[in-house]
CHARMM internal coordinates of N, CA and C (Angstrom, degrees):
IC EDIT
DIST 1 N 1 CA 1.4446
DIST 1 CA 1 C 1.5374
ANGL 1 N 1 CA 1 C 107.41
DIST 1 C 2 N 1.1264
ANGL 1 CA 1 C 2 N 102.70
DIHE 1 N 1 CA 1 C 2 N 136.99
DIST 2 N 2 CA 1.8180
ANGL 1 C 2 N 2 CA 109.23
DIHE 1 CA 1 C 2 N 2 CA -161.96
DIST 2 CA 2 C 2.2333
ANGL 2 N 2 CA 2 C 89.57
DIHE 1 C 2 N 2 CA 2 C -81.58
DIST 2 C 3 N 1.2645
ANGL 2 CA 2 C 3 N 100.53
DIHE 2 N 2 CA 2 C 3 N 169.21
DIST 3 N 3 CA 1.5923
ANGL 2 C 3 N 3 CA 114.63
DIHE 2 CA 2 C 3 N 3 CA 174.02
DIST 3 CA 3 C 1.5813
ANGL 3 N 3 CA 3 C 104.03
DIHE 2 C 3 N 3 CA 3 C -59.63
DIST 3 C 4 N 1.5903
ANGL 3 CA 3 C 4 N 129.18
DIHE 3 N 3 CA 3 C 4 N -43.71
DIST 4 N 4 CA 0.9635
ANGL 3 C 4 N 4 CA 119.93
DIHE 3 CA 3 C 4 N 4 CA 179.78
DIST 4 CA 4 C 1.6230
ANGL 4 N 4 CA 4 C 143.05
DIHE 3 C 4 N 4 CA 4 C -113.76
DIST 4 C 5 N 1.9025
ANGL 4 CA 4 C 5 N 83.89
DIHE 4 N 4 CA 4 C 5 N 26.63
DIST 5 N 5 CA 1.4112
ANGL 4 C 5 N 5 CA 96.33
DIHE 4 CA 4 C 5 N 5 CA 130.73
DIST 5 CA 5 C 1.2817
ANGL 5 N 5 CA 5 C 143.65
DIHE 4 C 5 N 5 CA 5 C -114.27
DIST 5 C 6 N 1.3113
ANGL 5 CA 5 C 6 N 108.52
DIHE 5 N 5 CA 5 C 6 N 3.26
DIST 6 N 6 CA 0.9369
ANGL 5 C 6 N 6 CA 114.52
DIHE 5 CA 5 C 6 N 6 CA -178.19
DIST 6 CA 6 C 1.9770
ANGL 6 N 6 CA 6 C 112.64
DIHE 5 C 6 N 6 CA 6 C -91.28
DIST 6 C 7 N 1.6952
ANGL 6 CA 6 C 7 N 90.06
DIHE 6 N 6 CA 6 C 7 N -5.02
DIST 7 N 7 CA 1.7208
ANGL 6 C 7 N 7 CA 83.02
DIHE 6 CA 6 C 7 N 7 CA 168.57
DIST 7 CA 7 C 1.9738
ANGL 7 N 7 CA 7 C 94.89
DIHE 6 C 7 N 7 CA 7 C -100.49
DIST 7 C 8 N 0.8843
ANGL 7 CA 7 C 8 N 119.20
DIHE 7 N 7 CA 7 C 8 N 19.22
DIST 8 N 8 CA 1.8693
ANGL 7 C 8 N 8 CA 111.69
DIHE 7 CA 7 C 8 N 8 CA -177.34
DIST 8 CA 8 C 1.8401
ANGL 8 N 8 CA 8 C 62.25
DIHE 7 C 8 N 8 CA 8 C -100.33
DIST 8 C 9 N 1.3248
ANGL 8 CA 8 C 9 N 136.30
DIHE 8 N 8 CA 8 C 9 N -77.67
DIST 9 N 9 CA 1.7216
ANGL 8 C 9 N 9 CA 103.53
DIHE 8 CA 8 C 9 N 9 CA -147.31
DIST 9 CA 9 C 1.4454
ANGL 9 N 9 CA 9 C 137.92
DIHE 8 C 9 N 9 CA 9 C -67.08
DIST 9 C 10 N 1.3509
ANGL 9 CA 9 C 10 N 90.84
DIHE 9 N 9 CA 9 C 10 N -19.85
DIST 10 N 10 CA 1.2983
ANGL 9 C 10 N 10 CA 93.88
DIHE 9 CA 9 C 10 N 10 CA 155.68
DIST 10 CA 10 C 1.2261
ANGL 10 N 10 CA 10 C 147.88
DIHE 9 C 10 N 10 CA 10 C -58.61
DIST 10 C 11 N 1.3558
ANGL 10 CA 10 C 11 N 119.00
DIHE 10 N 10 CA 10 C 11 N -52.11
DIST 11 N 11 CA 1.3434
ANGL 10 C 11 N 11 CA 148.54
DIHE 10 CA 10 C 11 N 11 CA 99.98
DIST 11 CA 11 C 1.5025
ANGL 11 N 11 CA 11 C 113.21
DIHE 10 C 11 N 11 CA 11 C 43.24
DIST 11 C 12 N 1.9625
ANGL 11 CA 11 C 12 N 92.99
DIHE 11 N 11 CA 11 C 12 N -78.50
DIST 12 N 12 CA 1.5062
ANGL 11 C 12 N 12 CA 108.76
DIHE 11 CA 11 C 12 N 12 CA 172.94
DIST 12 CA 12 C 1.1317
ANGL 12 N 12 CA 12 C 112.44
DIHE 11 C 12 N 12 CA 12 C -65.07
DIST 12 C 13 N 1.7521
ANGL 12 CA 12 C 13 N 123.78
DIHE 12 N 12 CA 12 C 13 N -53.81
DIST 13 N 13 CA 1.4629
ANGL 12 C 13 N 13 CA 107.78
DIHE 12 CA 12 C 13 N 13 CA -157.61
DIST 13 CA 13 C 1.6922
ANGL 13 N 13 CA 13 C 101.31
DIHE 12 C 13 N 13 CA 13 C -86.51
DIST 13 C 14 N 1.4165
ANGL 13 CA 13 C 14 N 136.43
DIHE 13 N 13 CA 13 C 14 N 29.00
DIST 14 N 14 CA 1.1241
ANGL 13 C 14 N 14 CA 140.03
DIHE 13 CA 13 C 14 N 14 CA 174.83
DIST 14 CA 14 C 1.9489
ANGL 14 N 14 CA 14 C 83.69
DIHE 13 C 14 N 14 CA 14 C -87.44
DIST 14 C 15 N 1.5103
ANGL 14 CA 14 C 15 N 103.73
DIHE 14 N 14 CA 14 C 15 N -68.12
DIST 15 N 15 CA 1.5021
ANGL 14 C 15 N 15 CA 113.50
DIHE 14 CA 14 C 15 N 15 CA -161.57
DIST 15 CA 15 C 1.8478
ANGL 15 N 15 CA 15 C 92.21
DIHE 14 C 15 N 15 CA 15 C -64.39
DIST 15 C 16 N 0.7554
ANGL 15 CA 15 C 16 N 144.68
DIHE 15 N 15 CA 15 C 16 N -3.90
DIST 16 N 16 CA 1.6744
ANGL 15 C 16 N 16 CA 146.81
DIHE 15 CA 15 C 16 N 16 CA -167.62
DIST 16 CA 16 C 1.6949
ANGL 16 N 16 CA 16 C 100.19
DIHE 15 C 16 N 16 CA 16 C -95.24
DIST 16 C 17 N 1.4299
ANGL 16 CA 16 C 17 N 112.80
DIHE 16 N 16 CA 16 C 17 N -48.22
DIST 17 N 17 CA 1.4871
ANGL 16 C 17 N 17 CA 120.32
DIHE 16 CA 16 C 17 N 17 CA -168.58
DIST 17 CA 17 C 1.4980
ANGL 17 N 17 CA 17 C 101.05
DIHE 16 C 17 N 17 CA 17 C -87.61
DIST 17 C 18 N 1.1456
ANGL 17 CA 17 C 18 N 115.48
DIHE 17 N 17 CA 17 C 18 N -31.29
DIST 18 N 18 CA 2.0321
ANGL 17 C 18 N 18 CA 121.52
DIHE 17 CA 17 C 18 N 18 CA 172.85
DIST 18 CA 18 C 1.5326
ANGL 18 N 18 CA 18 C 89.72
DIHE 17 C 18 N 18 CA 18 C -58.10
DIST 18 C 19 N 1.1808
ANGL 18 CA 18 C 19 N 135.38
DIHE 18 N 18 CA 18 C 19 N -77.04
DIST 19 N 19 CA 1.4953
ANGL 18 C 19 N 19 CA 125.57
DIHE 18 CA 18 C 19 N 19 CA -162.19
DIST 19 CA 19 C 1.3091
ANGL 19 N 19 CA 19 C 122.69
DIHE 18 C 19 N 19 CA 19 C -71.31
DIST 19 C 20 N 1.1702
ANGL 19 CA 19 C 20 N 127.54
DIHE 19 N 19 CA 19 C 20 N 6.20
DIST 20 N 20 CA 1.3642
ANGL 19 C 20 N 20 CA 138.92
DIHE 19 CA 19 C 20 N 20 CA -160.04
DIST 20 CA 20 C 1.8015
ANGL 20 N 20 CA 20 C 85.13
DIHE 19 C 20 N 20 CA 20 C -104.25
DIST 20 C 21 N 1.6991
ANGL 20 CA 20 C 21 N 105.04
DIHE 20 N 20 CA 20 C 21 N -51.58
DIST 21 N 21 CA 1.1323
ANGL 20 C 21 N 21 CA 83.91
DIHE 20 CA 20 C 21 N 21 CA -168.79
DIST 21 CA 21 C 1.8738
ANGL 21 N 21 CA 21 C 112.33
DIHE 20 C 21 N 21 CA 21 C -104.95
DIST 21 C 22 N 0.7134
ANGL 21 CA 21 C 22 N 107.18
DIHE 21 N 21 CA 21 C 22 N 3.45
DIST 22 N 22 CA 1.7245
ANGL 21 C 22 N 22 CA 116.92
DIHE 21 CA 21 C 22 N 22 CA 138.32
DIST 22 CA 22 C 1.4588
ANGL 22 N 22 CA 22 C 124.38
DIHE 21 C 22 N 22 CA 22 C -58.21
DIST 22 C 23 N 1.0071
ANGL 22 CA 22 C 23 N 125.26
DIHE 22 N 22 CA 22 C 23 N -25.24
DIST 23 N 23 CA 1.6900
ANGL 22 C 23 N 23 CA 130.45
DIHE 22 CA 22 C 23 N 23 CA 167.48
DIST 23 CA 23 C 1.5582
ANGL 23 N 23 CA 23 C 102.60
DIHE 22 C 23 N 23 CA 23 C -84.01
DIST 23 C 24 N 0.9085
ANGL 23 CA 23 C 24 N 113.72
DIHE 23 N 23 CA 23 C 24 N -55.64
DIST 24 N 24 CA 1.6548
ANGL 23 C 24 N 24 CA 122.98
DIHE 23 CA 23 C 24 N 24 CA 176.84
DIST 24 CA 24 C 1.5263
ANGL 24 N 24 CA 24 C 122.96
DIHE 23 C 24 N 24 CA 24 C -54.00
DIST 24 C 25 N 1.4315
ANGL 24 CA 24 C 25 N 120.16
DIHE 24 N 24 CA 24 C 25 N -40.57
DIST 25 N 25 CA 1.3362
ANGL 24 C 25 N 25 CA 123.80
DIHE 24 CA 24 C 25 N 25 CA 156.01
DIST 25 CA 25 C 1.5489
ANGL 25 N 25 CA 25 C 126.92
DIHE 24 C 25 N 25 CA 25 C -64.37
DIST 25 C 26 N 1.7269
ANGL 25 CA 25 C 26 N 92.22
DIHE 25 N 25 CA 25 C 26 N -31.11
DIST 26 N 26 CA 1.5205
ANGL 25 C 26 N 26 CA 104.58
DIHE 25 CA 25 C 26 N 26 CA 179.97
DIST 26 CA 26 C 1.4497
ANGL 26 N 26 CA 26 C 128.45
DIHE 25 C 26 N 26 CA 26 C -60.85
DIST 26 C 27 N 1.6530
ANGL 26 CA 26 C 27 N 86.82
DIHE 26 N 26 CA 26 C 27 N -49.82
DIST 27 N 27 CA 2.1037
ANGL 26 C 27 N 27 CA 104.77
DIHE 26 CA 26 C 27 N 27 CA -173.68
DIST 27 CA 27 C 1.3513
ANGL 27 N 27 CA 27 C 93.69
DIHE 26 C 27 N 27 CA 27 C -65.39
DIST 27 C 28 N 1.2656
ANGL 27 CA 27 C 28 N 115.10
DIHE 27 N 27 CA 27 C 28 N -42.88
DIST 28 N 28 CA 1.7054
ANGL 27 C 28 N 28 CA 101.78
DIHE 27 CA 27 C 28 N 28 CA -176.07
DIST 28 CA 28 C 1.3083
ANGL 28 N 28 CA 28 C 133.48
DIHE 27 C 28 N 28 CA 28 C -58.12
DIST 28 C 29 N 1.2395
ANGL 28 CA 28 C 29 N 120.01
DIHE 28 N 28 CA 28 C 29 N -31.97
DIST 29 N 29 CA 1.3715
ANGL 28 C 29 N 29 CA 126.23
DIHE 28 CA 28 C 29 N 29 CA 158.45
DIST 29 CA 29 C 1.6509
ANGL 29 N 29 CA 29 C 124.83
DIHE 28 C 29 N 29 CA 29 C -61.48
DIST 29 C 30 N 1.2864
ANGL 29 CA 29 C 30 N 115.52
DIHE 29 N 29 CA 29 C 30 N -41.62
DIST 30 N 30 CA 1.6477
ANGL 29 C 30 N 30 CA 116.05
DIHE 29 CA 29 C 30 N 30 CA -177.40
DIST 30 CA 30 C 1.0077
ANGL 30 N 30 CA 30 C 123.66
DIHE 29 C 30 N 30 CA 30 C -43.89
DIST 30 C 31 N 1.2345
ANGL 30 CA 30 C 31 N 120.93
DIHE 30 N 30 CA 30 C 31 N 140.89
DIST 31 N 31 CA 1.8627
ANGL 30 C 31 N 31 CA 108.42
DIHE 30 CA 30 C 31 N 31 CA -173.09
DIST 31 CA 31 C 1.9242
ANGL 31 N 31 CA 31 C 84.92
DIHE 30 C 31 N 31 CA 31 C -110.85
DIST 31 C 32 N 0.8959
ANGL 31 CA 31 C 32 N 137.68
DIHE 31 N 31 CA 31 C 32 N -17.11
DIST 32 N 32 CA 1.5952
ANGL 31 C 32 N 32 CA 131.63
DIHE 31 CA 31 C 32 N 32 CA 177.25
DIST 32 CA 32 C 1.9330
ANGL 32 N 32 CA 32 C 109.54
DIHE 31 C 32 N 32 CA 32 C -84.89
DIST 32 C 33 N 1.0954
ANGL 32 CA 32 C 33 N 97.07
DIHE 32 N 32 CA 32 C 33 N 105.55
DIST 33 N 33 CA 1.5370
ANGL 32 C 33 N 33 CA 116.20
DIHE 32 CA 32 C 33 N 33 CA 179.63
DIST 33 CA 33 C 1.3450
ANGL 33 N 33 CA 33 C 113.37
DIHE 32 C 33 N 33 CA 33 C -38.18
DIST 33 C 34 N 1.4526
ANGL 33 CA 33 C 34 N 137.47
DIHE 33 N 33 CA 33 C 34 N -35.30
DIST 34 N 34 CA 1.4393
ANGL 33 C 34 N 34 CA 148.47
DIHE 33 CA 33 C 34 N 34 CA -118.28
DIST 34 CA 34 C 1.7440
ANGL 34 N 34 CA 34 C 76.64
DIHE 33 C 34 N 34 CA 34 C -120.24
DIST 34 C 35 N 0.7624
ANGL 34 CA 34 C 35 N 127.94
DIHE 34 N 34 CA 34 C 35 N -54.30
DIST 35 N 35 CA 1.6862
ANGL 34 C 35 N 35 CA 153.48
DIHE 34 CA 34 C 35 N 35 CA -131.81
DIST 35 CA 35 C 1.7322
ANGL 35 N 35 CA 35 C 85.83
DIHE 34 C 35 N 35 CA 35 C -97.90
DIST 35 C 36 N 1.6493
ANGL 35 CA 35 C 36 N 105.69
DIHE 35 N 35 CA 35 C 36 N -79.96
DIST 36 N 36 CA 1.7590
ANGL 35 C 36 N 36 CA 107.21
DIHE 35 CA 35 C 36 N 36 CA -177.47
DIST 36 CA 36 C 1.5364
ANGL 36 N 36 CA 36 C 99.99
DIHE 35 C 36 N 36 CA 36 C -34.06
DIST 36 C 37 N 1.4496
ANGL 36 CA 36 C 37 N 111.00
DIHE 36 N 36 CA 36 C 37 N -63.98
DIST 37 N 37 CA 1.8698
ANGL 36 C 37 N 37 CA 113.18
DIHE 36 CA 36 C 37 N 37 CA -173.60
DIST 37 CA 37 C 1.3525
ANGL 37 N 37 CA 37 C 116.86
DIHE 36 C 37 N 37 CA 37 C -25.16
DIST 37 C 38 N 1.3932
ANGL 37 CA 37 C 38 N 110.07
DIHE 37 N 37 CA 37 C 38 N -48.20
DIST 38 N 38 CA 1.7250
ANGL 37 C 38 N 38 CA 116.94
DIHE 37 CA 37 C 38 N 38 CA -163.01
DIST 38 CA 38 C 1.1693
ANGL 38 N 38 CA 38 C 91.29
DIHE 37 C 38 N 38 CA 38 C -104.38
DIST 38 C 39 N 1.4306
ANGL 38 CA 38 C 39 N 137.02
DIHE 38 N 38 CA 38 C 39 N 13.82
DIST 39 N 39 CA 1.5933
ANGL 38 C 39 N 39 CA 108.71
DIHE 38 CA 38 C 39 N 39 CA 170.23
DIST 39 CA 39 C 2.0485
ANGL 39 N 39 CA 39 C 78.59
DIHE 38 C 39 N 39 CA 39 C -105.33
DIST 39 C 40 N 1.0043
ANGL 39 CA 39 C 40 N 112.55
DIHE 39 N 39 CA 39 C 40 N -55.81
DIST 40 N 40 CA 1.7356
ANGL 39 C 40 N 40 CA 93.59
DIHE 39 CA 39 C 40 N 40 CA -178.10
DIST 40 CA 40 C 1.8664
ANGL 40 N 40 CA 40 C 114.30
DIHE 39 C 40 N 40 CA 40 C -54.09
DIST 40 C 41 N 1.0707
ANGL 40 CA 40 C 41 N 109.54
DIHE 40 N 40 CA 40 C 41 N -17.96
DIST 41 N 41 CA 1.7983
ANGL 40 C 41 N 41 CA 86.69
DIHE 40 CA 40 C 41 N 41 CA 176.39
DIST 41 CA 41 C 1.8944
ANGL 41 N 41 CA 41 C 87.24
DIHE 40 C 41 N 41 CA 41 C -77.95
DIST 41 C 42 N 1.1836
ANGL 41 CA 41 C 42 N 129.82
DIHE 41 N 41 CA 41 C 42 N -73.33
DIST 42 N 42 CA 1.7825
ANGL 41 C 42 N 42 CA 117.71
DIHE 41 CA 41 C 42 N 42 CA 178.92
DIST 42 CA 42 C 1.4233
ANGL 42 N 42 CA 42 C 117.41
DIHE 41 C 42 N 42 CA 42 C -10.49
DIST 42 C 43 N 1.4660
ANGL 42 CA 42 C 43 N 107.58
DIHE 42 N 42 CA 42 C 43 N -34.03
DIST 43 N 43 CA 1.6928
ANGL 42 C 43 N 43 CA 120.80
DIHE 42 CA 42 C 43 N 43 CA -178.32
DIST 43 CA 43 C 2.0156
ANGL 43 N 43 CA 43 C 100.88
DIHE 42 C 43 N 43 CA 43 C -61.01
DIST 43 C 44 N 0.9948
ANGL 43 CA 43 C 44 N 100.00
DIHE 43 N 43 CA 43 C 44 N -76.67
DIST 44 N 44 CA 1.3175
ANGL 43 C 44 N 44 CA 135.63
DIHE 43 CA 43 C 44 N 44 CA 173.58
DIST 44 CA 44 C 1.5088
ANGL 44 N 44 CA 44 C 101.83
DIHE 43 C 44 N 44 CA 44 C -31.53
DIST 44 C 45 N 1.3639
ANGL 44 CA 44 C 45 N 137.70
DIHE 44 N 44 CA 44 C 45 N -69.64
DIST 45 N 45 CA 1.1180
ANGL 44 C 45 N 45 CA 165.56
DIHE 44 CA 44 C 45 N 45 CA 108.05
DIST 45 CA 45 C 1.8810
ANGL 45 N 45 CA 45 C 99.44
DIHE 44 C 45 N 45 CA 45 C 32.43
DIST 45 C 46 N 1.6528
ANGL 45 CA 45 C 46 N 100.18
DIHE 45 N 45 CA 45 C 46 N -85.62
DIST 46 N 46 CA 1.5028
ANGL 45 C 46 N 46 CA 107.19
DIHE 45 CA 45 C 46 N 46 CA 176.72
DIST 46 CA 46 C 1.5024
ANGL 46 N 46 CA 46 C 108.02
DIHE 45 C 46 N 46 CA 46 C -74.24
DIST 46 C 47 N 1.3083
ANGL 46 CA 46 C 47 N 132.67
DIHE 46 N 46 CA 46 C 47 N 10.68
DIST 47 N 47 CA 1.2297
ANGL 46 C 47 N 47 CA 112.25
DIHE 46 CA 46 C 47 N 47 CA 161.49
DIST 47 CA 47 C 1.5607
ANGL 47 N 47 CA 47 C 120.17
DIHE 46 C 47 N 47 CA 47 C -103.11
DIST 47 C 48 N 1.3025
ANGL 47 CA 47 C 48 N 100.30
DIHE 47 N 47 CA 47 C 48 N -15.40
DIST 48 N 48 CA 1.5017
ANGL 47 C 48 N 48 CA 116.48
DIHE 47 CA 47 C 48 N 48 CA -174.60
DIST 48 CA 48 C 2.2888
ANGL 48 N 48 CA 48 C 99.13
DIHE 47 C 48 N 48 CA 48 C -66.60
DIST 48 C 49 N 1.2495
ANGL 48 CA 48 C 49 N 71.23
DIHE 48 N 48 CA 48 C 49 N -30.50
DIST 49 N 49 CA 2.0383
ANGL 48 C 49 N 49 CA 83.23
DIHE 48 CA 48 C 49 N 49 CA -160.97
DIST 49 CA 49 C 1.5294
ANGL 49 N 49 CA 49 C 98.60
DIHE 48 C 49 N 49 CA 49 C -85.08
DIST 49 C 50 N 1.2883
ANGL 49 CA 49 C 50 N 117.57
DIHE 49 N 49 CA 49 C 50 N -13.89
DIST 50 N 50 CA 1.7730
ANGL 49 C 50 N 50 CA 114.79
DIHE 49 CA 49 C 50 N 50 CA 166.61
DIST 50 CA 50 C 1.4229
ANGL 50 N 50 CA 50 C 106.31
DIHE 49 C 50 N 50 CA 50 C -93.50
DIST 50 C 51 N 1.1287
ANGL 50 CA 50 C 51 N 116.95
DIHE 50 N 50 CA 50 C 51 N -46.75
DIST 51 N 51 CA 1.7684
ANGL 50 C 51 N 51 CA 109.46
DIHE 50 CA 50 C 51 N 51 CA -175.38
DIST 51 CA 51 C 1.5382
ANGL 51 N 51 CA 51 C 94.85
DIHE 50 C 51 N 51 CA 51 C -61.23
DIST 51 C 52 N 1.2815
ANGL 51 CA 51 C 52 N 144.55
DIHE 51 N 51 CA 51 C 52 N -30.08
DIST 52 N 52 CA 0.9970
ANGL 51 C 52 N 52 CA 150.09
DIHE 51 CA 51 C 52 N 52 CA -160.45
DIST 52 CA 52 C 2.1351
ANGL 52 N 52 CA 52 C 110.78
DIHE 51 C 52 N 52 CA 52 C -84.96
DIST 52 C 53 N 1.2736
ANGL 52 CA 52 C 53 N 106.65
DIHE 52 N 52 CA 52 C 53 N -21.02
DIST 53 N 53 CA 1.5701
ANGL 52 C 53 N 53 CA 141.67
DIHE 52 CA 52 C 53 N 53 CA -163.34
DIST 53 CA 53 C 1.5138
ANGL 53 N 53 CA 53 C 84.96
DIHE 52 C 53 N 53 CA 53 C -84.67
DIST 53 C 54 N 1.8236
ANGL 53 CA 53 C 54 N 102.35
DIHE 53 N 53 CA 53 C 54 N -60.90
DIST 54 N 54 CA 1.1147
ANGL 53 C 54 N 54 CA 105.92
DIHE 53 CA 53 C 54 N 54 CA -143.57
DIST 54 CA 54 C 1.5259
ANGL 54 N 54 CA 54 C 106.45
DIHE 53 C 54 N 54 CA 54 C -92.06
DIST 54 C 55 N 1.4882
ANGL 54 CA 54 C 55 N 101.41
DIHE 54 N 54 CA 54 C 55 N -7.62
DIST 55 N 55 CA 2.0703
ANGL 54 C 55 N 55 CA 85.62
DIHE 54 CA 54 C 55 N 55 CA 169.82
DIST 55 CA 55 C 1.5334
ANGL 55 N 55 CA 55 C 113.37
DIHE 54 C 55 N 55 CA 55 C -82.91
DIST 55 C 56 N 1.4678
ANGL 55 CA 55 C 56 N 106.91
DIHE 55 N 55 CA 55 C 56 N -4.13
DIST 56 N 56 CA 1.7871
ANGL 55 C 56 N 56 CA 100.88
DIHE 55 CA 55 C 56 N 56 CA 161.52
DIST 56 CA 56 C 1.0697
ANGL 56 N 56 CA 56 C 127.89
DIHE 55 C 56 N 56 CA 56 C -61.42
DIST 56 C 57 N 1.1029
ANGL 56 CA 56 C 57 N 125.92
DIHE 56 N 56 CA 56 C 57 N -46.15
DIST 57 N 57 CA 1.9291
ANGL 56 C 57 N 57 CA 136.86
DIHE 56 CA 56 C 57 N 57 CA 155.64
DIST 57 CA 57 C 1.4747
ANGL 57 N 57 CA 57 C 94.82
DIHE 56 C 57 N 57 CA 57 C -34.66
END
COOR INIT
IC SEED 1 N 1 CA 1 C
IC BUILD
């Protein structure tokens, strides 16, 4: 893996772990059920796409 890709994955799973835990602060606050649901599958979602970041390393 060349130097500059390996700063694009990083990169990603920096921006991958920001929304992961932006969904996670988020669902917790919602008082509408429908809404919390789909902000935790997004959770789920951005974690799938970092573990996924991170078996490139």
């Amino acid at each position: 893996m060349t130097s500059k890709e390996l700063l694009y994955v990083e990169d990603a799973l920096g921006h991958e772990k920001f929304m992961k835990s932006c969904s996670q602060k988020t669902a917790s606050k919602l008082q509408d059920v429908n809404l919390a649901n789909y902000i935790a599958e997004l959770e789920k979602t951005h974690t799938a796409l970092y573990d996924k970041f991170l078996n490139l390393l």
